[in-house]
C-alpha positions in Angstrom: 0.0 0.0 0.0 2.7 2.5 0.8 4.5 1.7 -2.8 1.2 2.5 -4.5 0.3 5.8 -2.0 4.2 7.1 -2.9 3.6 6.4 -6.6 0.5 8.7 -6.7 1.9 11.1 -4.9 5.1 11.4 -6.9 2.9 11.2 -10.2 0.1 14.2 -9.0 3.4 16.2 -7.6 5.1 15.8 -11.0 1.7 17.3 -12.7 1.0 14.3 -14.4 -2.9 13.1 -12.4 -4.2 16.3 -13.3 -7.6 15.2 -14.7 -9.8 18.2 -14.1 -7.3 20.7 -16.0 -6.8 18.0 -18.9 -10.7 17.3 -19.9 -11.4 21.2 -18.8 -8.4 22.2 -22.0 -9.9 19.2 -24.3 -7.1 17.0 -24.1 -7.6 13.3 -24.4 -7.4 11.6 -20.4 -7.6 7.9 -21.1 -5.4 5.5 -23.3 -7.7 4.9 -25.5 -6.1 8.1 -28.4 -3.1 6.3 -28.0 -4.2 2.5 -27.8 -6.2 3.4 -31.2 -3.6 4.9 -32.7 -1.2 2.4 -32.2 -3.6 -0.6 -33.6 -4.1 1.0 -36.5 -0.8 2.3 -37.2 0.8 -1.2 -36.8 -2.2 -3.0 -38.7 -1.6 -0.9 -41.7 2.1 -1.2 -41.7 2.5 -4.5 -40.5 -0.4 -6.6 -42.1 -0.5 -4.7 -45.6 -0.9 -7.2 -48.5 2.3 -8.7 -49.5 4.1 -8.2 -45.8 5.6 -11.0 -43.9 6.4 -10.0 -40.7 7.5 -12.7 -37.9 6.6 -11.6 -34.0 10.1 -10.8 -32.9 11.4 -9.0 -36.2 8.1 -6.8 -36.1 8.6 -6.2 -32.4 12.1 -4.7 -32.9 10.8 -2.8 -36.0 8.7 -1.4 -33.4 11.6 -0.5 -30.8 13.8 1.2 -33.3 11.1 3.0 -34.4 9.9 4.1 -30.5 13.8 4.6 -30.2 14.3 6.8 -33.3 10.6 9.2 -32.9 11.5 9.6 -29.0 15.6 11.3 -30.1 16.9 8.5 -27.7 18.4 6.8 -31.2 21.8 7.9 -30.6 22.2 7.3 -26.8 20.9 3.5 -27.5 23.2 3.1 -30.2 26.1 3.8 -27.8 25.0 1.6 -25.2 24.6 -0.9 -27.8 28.1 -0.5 -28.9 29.8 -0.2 -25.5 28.4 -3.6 -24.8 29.8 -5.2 -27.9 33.1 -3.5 -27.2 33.2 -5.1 -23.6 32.7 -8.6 -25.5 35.3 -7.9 -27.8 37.5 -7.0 -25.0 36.9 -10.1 -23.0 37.8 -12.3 -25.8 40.9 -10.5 -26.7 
């Protein structure tokens, strides 16, 4: 109870459980927008005629994608990297 008490109050203190003021501006509350969005974005792209798409290629399509629209592209890359550096290090 006291994880889930601390979480709301760190979420309404960071401005982000403020209801009221969202619906009062016209600005979607629910996930609904975003789940909508996202099923049909992905069902045009991934089940247009001719596409063949396996679960775990279409998934990471999906993370680069996330990766690439949020400017985190560049920061992932390196961590990426740094990790296969580390590997090649070890072997060396």
């Amino acid at each position: 109870m006291h994880d889930a008490l601390t979480f709301l109050a760190n979420q309404g203190g960071a401005g982000r459980l403020e209801y009221a003021i969202a619906r009062a501006a016209y600005r979607p509350v629910g996930s609904g927008p975003v789940e909508a969005t996202c099923k049909s974005l992905f069902n045009v792209r991934f089940k247009r005629s001719g596409a063949r798409w396996k679960d775990a290629s279409g998934e990471e399509i999906v993370r680069l994608r996330a990766l690439h629209l949020s400017h985190r592209w560049v920061a992932a890359l390196e961590l990426t990297l740094e990790a296969k550096r580390r590997d090649v290090r070890r072997v060396a």
